[in-house]
N, C-alpha and C positions, 0 to 999 in steps of 0.2 A: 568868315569871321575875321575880325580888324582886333587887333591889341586895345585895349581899352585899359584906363589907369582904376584902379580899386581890384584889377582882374590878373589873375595870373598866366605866365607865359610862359613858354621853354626856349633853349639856347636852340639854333638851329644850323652853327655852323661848330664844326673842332672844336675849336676856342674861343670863346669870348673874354676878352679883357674888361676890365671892372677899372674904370679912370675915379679919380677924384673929382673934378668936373671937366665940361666940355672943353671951359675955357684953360685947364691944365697940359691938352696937349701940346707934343712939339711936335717942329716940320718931318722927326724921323721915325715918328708913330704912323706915319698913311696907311703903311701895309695893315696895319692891326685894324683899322676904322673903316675896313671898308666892308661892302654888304658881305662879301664874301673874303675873309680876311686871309693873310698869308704869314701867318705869324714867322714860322721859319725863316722869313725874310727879313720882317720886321725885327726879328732877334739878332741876326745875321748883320744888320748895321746900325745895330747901336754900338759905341764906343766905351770905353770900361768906367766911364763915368754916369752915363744914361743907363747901362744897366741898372740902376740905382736909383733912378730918381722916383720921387715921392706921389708924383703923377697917378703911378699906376697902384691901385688897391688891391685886386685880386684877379683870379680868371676862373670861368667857367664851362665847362665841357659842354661837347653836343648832349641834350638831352635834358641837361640841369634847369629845373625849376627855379623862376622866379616871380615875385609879386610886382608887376608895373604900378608905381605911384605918381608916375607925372611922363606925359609927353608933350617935348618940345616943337614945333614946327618946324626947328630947323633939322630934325633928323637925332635927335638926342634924347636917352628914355630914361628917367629917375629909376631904379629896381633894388629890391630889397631881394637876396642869392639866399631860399629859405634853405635851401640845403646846405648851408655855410652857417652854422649854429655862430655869434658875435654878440651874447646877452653885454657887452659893456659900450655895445653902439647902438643897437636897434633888437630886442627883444627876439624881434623876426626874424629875424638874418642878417647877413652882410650887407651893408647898403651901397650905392653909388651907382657912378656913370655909364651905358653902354650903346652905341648907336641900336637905334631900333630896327633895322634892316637885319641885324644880326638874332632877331625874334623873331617867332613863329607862335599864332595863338596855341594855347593849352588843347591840344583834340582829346575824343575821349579816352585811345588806348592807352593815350597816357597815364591817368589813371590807377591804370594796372601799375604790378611791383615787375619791374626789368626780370628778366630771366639770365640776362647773359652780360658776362662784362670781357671789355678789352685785355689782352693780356700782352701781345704784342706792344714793344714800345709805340708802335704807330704801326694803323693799317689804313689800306682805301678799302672805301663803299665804290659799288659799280653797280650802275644800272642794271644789267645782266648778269649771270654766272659769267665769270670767266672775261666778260668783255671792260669796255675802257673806263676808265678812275669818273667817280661821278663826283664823292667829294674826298677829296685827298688829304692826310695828316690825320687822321683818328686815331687820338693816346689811348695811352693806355688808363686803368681805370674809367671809362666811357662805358655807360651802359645800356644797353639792346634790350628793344624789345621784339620777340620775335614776331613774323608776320606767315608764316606757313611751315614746309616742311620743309625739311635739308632735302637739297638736288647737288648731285653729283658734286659733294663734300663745299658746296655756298651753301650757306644762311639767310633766309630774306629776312630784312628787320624794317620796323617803321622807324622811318627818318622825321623830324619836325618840321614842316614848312612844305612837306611832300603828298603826293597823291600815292602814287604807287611806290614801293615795299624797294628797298636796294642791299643788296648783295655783298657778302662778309664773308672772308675764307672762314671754313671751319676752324682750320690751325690757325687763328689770330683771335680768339675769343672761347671761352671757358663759362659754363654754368655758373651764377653767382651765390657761391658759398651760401648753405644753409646754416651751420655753425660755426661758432666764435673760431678763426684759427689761431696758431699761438704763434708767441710774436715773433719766433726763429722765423716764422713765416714771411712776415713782412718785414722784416728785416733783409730778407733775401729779396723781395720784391724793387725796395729801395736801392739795395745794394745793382742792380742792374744800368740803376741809372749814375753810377758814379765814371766822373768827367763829364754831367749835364752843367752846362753852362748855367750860373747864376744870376737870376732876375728877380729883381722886389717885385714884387707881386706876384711871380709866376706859381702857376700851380698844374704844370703840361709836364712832360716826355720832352717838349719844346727846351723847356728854360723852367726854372725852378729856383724859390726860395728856401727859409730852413724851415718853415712851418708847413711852407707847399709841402715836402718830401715826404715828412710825417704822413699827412692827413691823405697824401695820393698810395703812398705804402698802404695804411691801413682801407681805404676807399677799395684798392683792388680785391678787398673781401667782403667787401658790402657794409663795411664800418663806418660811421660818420662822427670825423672826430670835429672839434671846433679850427674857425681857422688860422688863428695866433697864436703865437707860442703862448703868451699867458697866460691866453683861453685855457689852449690844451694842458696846461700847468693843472690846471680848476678842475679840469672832468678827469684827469687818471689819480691814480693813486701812489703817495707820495710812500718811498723805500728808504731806510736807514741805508749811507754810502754803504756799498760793500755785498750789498744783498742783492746788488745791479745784476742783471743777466742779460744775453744778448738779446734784441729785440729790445729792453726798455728804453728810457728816454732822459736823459742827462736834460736838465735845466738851468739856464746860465743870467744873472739879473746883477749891476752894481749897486754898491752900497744906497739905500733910499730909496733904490729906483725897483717897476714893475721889469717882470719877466721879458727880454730880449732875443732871446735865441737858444735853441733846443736840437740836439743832436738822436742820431739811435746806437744805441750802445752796441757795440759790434764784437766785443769781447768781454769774458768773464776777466772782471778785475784783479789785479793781482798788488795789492797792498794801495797804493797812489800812484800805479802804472795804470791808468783807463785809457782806454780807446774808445773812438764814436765814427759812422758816418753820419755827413752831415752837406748840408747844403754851406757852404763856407763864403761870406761876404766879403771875408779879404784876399781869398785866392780866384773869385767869381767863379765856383766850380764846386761841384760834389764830390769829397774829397774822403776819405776814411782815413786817421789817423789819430796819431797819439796825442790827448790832450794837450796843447804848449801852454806855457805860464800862464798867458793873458787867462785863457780859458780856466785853469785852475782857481786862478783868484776869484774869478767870479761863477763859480758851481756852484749854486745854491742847492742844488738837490737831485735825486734820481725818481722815477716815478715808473707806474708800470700802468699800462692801457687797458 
């Protein structure tokens, strides 16, 4: 099977990055653009300005469905990320740029609904029980399907782009929740990743935005929230201040303008002392603390998911 445009595909490496167009990127993106990409690298030298730039749209985990709508010749795939709800760009999903090397056609187990997600900030697949890294960096939130029985505490799972089934420690990966958890939950889940380095458009264990953290918090439960903050403003449910609890979601927007940035409330408030973590664009980092001025001014609301 070949990738074909009107037809859907899945991610077949870690991460995939979602650019704006081909011709958006810079010379210190290589690591992310290749068949097999090295994001950790790629994160590892950008400077605190590139963290930032407008290049990059989103990213997509091993496994993650998308709809191919145009292939380039020169190595370049139109895709619509259906699993990235975006009704204010494309009805279907998140749209944009991703090398196609980084796809694998849709097979049939795919199909099926995951049984198992990442729990571990990052694990390797191995060819074998026990033997050497087949693909290395698998975040957290990533999810498995499985392909036979547990051996000597491995997991064989089907991988996209693979013939034969590759190897997951038991202890890096958890059945994927059958019901709704509450948001103490993911809350805790996020809270593991504070001190991740901050990247516009990240949505990894790697690097991480403030709408990434949300939607990978709640994702590690099988929940699929939208991928911008004032998506996610739209699908939860908006709280009189004060009624906030931990787990829900502070919403930050200036005067005129649409929703910008969304925190997880980390503590039960106490008058207009609130706290959040949050993925922070001025600190580049996942940070948990007490709202400062800026942020007050502009708090339009708390909502619960």
């Amino acid at each position: 099977m070949e990738l074909q445009p009107g037809r859907e595909a899945v991610v077949r490496v870690p991460v995939a990055t979602l650019w704006a167009a081909p011709e958006a990127v810079r010379p210190v993106d290589g690591p992310a653009l290749a068949g097999d990409p090295d994001v950790p690298a790629w994160i590892a030298g950008l400077d605190h300005d590139q963290q930032v730039g407008d290049c990059v749209l989103s990213q997509l985990l091993l496994g993650e469905r998308v709809l191919v709508t145009e292939l380039r010749a020169d190595g370049w795939a139109h895709v619509v990320a259906v699993e990235q709800p975006a009704a204010q760009l494309d009805p279907r999903g998140y749209p944009g740029w991703l090398p196609a090397a980084q796809l694998a056609p849709l097979r049939p187990e795919r199909q099926r609904s995951p049984q198992f997600v990442v729990d571990a900030l990052a694990t390797d697949l191995h060819a074998t029980p026990g033997g050497p890294p087949a693909l290395a960096g698998v975040g957290l939130g990533t999810r498995l399907f499985r392909a036979g029985p547990l051996f000597d505490g491995w997991l064989p799972c089907h991988v996209p782009g693979r013939v034969d089934p590759l190897w997951v420690a038991e202890t890096d990966v958890v059945p994927l929740p059958q019901e709704r958890p509450e948001a103490k939950e993911a809350l805790a889940v996020a809270d593991r990743l504070r001190g991740l380095v901050y990247i516009w458009g990240g949505l990894s264990s790697h690097g991480i935005d403030c709408s990434g953290l949300v939607r990978l918090a709640w994702r590690r439960f099988g929940l699929t929230l939208p991928r911008d903050a004032h998506a996610q403003a739209g699908a939860t449910t908006p709280l009189a201040l004060g009624d906030e609890r931990p787990g829900d979601l502070y919403f930050f927007a200036r005067p005129g303008r649409q929703i910008h940035h969304v925190g997880i409330v980390s503590t039960d408030p106490h008058g207009d002392d609130r706290r959040m973590l949050h993925a922070c664009y001025l600190q580049r980092r996942v940070v948990e603390e007490r709202l400062p001025p800026d942020r007050e001014a502009t708090l339009v609301g708390a909502h619960r998911v």
